[in-house]
C-alpha positions as CSV (number, residue, x, y, z in Angstrom):
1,X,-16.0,-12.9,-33.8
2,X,-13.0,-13.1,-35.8
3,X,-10.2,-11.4,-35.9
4,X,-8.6,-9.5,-39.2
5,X,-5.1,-7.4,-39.9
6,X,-5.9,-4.8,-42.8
7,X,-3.3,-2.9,-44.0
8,X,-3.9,0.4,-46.3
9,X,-1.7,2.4,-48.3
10,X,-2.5,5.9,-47.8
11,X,-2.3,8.1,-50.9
12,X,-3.6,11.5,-50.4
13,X,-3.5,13.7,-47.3
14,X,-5.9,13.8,-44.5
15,X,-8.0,16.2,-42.7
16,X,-9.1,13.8,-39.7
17,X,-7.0,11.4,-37.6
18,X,-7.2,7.7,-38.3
19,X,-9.1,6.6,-35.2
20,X,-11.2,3.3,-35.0
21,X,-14.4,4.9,-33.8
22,X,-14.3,7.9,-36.6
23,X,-13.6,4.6,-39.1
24,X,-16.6,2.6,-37.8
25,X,-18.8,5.4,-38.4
26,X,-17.8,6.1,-41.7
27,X,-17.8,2.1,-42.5
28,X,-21.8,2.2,-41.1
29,X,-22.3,5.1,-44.2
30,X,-20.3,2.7,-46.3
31,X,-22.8,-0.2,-45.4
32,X,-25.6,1.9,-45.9
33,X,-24.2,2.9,-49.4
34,X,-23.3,-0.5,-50.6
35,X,-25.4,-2.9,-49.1
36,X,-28.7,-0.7,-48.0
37,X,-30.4,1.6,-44.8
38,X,-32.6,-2.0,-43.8
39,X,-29.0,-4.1,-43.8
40,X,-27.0,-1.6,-41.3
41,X,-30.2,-1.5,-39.1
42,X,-30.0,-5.2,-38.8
43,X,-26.4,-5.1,-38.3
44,X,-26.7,-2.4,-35.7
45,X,-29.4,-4.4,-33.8
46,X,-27.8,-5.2,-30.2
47,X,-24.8,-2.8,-30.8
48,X,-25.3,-0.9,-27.4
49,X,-26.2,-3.6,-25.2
50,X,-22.9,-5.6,-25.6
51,X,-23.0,-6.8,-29.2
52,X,-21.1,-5.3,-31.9
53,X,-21.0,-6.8,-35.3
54,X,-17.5,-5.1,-35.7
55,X,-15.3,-3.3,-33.8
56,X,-12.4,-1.1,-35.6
57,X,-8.9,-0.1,-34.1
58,X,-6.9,3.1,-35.1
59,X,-4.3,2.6,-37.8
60,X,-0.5,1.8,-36.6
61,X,2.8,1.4,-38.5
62,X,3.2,-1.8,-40.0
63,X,4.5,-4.1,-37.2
64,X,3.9,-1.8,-34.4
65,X,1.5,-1.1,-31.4
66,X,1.1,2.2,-29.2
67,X,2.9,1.9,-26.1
68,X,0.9,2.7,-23.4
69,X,1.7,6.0,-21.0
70,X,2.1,4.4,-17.7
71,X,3.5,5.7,-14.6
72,X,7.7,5.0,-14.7
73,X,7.6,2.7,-11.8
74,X,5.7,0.1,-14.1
75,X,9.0,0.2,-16.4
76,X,12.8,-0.6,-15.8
77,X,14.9,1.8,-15.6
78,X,17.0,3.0,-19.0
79,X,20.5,3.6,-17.9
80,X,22.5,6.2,-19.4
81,X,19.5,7.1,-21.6
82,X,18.9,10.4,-22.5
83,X,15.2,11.7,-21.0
84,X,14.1,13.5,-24.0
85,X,15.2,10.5,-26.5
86,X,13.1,8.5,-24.2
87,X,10.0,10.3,-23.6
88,X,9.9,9.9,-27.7
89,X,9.6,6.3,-27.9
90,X,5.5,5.4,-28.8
91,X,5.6,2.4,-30.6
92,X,6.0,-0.8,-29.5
93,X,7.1,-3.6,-31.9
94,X,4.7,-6.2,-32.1
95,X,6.4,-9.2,-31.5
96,X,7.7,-7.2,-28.1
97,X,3.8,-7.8,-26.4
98,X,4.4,-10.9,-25.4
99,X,7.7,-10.1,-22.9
100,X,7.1,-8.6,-19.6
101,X,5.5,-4.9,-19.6
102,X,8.6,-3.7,-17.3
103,X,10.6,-4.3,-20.6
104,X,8.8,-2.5,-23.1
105,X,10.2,0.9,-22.8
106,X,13.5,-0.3,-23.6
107,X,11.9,-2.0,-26.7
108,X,9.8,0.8,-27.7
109,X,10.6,3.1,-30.6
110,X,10.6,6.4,-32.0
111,X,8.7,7.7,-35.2
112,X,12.6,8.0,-36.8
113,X,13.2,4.5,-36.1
114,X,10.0,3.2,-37.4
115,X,10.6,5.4,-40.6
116,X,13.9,4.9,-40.9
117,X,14.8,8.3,-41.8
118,X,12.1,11.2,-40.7
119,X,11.7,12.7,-37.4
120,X,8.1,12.0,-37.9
121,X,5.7,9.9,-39.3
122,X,3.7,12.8,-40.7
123,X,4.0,16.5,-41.7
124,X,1.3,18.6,-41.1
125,X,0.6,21.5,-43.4
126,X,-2.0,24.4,-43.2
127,X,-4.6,24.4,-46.2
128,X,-5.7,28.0,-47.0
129,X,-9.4,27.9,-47.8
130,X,-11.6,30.6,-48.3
131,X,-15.8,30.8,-47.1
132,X,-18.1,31.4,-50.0
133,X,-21.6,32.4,-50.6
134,X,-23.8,29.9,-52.7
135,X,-26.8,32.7,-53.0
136,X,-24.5,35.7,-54.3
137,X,-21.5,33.2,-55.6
138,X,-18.7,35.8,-53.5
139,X,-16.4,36.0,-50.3
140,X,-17.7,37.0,-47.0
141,X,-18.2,40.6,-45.8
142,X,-15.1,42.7,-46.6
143,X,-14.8,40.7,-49.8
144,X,-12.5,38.0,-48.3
145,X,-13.2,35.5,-45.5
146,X,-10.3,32.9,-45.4
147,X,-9.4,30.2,-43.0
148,X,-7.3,27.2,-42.5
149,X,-7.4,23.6,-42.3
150,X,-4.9,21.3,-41.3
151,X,-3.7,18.6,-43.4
152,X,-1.6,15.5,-42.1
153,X,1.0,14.1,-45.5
154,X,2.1,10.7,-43.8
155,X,5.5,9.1,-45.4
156,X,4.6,6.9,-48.2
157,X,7.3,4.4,-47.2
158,X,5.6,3.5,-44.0
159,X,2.3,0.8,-44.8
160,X,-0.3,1.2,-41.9
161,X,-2.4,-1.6,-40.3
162,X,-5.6,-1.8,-38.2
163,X,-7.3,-5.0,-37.1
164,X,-10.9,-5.4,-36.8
165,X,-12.8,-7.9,-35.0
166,X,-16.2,-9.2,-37.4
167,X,-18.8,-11.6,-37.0
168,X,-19.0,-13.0,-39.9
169,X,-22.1,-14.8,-39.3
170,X,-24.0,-11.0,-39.8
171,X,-21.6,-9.0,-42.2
172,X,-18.9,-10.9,-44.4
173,X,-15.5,-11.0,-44.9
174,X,-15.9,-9.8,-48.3
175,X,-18.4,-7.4,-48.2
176,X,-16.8,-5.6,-45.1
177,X,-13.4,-5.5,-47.5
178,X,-15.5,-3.7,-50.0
179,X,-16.9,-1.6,-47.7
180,X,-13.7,-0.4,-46.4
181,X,-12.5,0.2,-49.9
182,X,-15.2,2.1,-50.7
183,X,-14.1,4.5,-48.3
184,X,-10.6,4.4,-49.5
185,X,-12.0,5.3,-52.7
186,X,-14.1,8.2,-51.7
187,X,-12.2,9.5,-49.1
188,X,-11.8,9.4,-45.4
189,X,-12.7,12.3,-43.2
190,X,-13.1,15.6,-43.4
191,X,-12.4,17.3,-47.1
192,X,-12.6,14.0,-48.9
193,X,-14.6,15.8,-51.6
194,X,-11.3,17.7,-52.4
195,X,-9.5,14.4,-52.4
196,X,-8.2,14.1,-49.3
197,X,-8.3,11.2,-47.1
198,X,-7.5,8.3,-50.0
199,X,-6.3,4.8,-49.5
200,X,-6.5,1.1,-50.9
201,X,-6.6,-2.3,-49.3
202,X,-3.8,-4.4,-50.3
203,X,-4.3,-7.1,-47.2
204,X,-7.2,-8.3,-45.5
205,X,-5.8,-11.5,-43.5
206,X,-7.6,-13.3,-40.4
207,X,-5.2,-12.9,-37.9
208,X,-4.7,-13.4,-34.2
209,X,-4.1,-10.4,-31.1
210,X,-1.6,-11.3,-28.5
211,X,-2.1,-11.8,-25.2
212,X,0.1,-12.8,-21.6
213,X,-0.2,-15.4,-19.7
214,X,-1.5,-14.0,-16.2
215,X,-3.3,-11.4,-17.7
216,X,-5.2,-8.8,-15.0
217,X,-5.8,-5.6,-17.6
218,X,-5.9,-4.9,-20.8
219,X,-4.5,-2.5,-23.5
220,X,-6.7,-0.7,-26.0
221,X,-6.3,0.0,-29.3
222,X,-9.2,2.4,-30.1
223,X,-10.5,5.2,-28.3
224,X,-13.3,3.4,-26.0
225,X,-16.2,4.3,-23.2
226,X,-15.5,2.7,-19.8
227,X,-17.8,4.5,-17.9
228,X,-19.8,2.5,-15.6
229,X,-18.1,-1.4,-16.2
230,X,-16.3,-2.2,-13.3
231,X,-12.9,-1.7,-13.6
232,X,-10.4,-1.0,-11.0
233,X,-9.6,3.0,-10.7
234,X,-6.8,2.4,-9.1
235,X,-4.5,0.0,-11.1
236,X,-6.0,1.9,-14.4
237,X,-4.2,4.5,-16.5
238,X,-5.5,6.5,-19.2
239,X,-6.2,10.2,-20.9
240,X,-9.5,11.3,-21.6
241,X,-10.7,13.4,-24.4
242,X,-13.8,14.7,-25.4
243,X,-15.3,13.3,-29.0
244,X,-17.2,16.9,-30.4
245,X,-18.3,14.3,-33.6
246,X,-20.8,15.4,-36.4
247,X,-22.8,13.8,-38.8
248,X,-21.1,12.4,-42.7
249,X,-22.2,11.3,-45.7
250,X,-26.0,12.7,-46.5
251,X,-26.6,13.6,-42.8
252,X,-25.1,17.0,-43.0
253,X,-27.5,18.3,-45.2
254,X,-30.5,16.9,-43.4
255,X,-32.9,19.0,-41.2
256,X,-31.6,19.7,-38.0
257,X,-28.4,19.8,-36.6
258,X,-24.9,18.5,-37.9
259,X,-22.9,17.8,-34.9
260,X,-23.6,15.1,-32.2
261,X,-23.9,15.4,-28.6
262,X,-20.4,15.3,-27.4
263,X,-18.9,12.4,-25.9
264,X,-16.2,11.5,-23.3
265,X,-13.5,8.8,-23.9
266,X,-10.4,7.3,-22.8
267,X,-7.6,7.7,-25.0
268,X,-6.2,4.4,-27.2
269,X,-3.4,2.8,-25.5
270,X,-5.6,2.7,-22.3
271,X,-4.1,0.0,-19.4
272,X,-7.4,-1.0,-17.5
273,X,-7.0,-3.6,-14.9
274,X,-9.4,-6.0,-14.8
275,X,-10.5,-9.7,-13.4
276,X,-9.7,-12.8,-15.8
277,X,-9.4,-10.6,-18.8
278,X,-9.0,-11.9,-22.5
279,X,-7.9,-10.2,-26.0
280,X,-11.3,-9.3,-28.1
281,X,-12.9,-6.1,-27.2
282,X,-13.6,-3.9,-24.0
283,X,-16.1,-0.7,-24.0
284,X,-19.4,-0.4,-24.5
285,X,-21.6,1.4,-27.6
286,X,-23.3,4.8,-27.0
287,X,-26.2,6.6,-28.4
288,X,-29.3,4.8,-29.9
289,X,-32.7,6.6,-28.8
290,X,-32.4,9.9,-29.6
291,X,-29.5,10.3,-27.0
292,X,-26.5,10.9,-29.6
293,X,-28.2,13.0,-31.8
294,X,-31.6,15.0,-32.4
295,X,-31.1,14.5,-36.9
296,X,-30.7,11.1,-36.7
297,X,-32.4,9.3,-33.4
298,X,-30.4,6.2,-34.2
299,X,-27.0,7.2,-34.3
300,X,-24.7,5.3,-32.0
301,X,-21.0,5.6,-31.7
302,X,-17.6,3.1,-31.0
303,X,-17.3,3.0,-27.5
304,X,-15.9,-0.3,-28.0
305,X,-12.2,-0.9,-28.5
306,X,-10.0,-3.9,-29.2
307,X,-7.6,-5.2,-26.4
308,X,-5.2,-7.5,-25.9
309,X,-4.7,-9.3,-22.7
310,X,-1.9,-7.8,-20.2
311,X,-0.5,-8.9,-16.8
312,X,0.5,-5.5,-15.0
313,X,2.6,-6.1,-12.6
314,X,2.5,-3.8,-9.4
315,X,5.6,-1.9,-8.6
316,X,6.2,0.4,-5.8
């Protein structure tokens, strides 16, 4: 499989987070769009025993990686720093990786340094929407019904980057590029028929993840499912978080039901120790079988997440 940077210039708000398994599903809908329903189900053919023909990450700052929430002991000590500054820095500069974990706090920075002027990277606004009837064309009972839905505005200074890992020997470069723009053009997410969720693909560049000599865990860059694959519990630190997902695309107005069977994950920026790892991808896929969802039998979901190769050293 190889390895690709994309970076996408977001242009409209969004209703839903940029995480790699919410973009892999909606780049399956995209496949099935562009290319056909036979083409994704030859591409999905293998995905939950072990191979994936792609595997998405959530979308960082230009230049930047999460930094992952270990215990303190893991990094040295900031002297003189002040503990709320601290507990602020979240991104870690890419070319940083490669240096000892101990000194990547001190690297790491804050949403104001990445942008360069805002406390944040994003503003997040309530939407005021209101519930109508399609049969009687009018509000709810009481003759109004409204609710709210969050929108993120991300600065449009900052570009933002995800990498994918392809085979390109089942879906090509260029047709997974068209794919993804596809959904730039419709809209990611939730609300993209109101325009939210828009963004182009100005780079699309083979590229290669970093990785440490020594290496015994690796750092995730997606939300993934490590249930069940052997890693040590001990020397592994992440947050879960349970995935309530529902169907996109023409599935929400099939029979049945919308949402999914919910599932539980490990946060991105995960640090699971390992034997002899290597930078490519760690997880497994879920569903397949009827066992995601009762609309759509073959439904499966990213379990899978990019890593990159870490040596964790053990402090007491």
């Amino acid at each position: 499989m190889k390895t690709y940077r994309i970076t996408l210039n977001l242009k409209s708000a969004f209703a839903t987070p940029l995480k790699g398994d919410t973009l892999f599903g909606q780049l399956c809908w995209a496949i099935r769009n562009r290319l056909g329903e036979n083409r994704l189900t030859e591409l999905l053919n293998g995905y939950t025993s072990g191979q994936p023909f792609a595997v998405v990450s959530d979308a960082f700052p230009q230049g930047y990686l999460p930094l992952p929430k270990l215990p303190g002991r893991f990094y040295d000590k900031i002297e003189g720093a002040d503990r709320k500054i601290i507990k602020k820095r979240c991104w870690l500069p890419e070319l940083i990786v490669n240096k000892p974990v101990t000194q990547w706090l001190a690297q790491a920075k804050t949403a104001s340094d990445v942008s360069g002027q805002a406390k944040s990277l994003s503003e997040k606004h309530p939407q005021p929407h209101n519930t109508i009837n399609r049969q009687t064309n009018t509000t709810g009972e009481g003759g109004f019904a409204p609710y709210s839905i969050e929108q993120e505005w991300f600065l449009t200074s900052v570009a933002w980057t995800i990498y994918l890992l392809l085979d390109t020997e089942r879906l090509s470069q260029d047709d997974c590029q068209q794919c993804l723009q596809d959904i730039g053009n419709i809209g990611f997410g939730r609300d993209a028929s109101i325009g939210l969720g828009k963004f182009s693909v100005s780079e699309f560049a083979e590229t290669t993840l970093p990785g440490q000599a020594g290496a015994n865990a690796c750092l995730t860059l997606a939300p993934c499912a490590p249930q069940g694959l052997g890693f040590d519990s001990k020397n592994s630190f992440y947050q879960l978080f349970t995935r309530f997902g529902r169907h996109g695309d023409i599935a929400v107005h099939q029979e049945g039901k919308p949402f999914k069977n919910p599932v539980l994950l490990a946060q991105t920026a995960a640090m699971f120790a390992v034997q002899s790892p290597a930078s490519g991808f760690i997880g497994q896929g879920i569903g397949g079988n009827g066992e995601l969802s009762k609309t759509l039998s073959t439904t499966v979901h990213q379990g899978y997440a990019l890593s990159i190769a870490i040596h964790l050293q053990e402090r007491t």
